[in-house]
N, C-alpha and C positions, 0 to 999 in steps of 0.2 A: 343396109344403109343406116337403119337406127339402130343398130348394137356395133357399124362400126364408130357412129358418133359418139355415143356413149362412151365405148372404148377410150377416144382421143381422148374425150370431156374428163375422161378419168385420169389418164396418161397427164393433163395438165394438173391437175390437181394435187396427183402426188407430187410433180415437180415442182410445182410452184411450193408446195407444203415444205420439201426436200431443201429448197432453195433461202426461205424463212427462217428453219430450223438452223441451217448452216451459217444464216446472220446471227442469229442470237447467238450460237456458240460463239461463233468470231467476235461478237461484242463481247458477252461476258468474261472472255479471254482476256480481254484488252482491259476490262475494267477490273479484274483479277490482278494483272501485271503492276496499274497504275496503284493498286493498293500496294500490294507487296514492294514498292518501287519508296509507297511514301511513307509506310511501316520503317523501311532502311533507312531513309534519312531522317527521319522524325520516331526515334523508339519511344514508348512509352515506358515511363519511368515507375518502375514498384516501389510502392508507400513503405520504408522498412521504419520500423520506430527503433531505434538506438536505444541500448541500454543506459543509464547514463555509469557514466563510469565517476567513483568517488573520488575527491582530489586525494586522500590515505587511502591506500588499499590493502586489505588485510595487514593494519599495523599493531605489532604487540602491544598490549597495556600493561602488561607483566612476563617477567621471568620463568620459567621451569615447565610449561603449561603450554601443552601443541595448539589449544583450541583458543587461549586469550588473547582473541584479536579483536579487529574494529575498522570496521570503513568510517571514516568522515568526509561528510559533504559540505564543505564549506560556503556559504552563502556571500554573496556581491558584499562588499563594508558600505554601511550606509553613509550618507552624505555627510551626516552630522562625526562621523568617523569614530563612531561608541563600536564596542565588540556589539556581538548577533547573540539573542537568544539563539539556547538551541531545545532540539527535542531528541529525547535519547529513548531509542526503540528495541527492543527487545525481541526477536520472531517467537515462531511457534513452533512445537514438537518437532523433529525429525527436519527442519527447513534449518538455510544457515542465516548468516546475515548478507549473503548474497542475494535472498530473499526480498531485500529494503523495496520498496514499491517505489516505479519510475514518477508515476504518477500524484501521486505522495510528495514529492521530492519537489518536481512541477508547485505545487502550489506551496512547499514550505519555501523554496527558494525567489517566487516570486514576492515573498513577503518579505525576503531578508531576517530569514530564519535557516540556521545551519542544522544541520540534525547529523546522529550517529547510529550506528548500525553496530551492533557488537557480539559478540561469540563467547559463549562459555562451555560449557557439556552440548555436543551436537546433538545429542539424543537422550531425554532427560527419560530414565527407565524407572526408576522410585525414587525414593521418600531423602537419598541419601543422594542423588544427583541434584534434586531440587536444593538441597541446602548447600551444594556445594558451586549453585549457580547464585544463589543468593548471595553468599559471601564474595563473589568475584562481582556482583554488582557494588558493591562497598571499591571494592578495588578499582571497579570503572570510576565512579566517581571519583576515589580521589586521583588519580589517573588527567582527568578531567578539570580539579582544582589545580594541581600542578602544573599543567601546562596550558592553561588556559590564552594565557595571551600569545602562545604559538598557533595558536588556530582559531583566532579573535572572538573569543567567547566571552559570553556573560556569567559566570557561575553565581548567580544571584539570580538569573532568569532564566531557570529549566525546567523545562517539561520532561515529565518520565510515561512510558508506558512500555503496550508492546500486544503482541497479538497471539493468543490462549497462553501458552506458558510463560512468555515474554511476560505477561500481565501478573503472571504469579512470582517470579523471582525480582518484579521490583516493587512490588508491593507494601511489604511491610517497613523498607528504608523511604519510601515516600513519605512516611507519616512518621518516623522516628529523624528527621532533618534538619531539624530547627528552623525550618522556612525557608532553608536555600530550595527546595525543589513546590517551586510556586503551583502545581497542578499537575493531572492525572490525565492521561488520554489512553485508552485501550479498545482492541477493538476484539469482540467473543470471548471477553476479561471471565478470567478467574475460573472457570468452567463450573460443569454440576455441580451442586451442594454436598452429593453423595460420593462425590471425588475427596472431598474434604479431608475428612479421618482424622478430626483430631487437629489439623492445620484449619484453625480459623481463624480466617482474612478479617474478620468485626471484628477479632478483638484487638486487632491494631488502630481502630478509629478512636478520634478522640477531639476533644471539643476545638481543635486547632488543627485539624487534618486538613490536609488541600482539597482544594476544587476537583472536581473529577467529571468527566462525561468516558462513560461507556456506549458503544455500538456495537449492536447484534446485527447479523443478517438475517440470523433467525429469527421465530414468533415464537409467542410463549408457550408452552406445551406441546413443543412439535418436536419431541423427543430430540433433539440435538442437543448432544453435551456441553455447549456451550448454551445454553437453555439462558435468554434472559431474565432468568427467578434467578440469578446467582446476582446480577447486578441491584436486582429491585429489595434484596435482602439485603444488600449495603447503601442502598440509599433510604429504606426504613432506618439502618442504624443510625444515620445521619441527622434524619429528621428526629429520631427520639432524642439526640444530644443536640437538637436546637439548629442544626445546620443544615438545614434540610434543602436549603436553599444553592448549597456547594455539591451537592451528586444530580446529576441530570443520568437518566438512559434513555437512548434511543432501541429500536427495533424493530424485526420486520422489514430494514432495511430492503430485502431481495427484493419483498411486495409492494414495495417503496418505488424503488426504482433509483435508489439513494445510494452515493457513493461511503462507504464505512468512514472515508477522511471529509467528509461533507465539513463538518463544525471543526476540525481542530485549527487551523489558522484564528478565526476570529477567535475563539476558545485562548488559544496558545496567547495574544495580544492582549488580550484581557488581560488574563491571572500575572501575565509578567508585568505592565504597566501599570497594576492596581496600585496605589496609595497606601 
């Protein structure tokens, strides 16, 4: 009698257990369905960031030459209905000017500032590419003066720079200008000192040289060839000719947590609206 009781007591137990187990599937079935039912009608949207695309897209600035082109980003005309500063950028090694940073763009265009993106030798390999990027920045400029009022520019109010090589082939027309290129923005500018050979970037400064701010991501001696000793040796040159007060470097950026285009807006509105 008591092991047939038992028996039952057991017999209900699994069934009742059996019976439980068979609820919760059946709910979580149901509540499976009503997901998948309001995923269909409600999809979630993926964040994509859009490149921005330039109003010129890879347009020639010269004749005979596969690589001289140029995007421009034209910025909103202001109220007062003046052309836009612009800021004309330069990439780095082996990158094109497809390169130009979305972000970048974000904050020069919320200023109402136009910028350009421009192409010379894709891949600067020595000493005879570099000069041969240099003279097609001549060309961009006057590229630039010429048509200025097709793409409501201020050629009185430019910014030049550009990022590692970009920063070397517009270098030395920044400070031979005559004051049309009102300041300097580059970002891992100029590279090692021991890159140099003979090409030195000081001896283009001079007691009327622009404004310039450079930004590193790197620190100092952390073996990266863009090593920020290459900026702090041109803003010693700056201070020995009295203007010490016109070279600013930043770095360390990465350790920062700092974005490389942090300063050029207010930078860029400065040096063009100074007196």
């Amino acid at each position: 009698m008591l092991n047939s009781l038992s028996l039952s007591n057991c017999d209900m137990k699994t069934t009742t257990t059996t019976t439980i187990d068979g609820l919760r599937l059946k709910m979580l079935a149901i509540f499976l369905l009503a997901t998948v039912t309001a995923s269909a009608q409600n999809p979630k949207k993926e964040v994509v960031i859009q490149k921005v695309k330039p109003d010129y897209n890879h347009l020639a600035y010269s004749d005979g030459k596969p690589y001289n082109i140029m995007n421009i980003y034209i910025a909103d005309k202001p109220k007062n209905g003046q052309p836009t500063p612009l800021y004309l950028w330069g990439h780095g090694n082996g990158k094109t000017l497809d390169a130009f940073d979305d972000k970048l763009w974000g904050r020069l265009s919320s200023a109402g500032i136009s910028a350009i993106s421009w192409e010379s030798v894709p891949f600067v390999k020595d000493a005879k590419d570099f000069k041969e990027c240099e003279k097609d920045f001549k060309v961009v400029m006057n590229y630039i003066i010429a048509n200025a009022s097709k793409y409501n520019i201020d050629t009185n109010k430019i910014v030049v720079g550009g990022t590692s090589r970009g920063s070397f082939v517009s270098w030395f027309y920044s400070h031979q200008s005559e004051g049309r290129i009102k300041g300097v923005y580059s970002t891992g500018a100029l590279g090692d000192p021991k890159m140099w050979d003979g090409w030195e970037p000081r001896n283009a400064i001079h007691p009327n040289s622009p404004p310039l701010i450079f930004t590193y991501p790197a620190s100092p001696g952390d073996g990266n060839i863009h090593n920020p000793k290459s900026g702090e040796l041109i803003k010693e040159e700056y201070e020995e000719l009295g203007i010490g007060d016109r070279a600013r470097v930043e770095h360390s950026l990465n350790e920062k947590g700092i974005s490389r285009w942090e300063y050029i807006v207010p930078f860029i509105l400065e040096v063009v609206n100074k007196k």
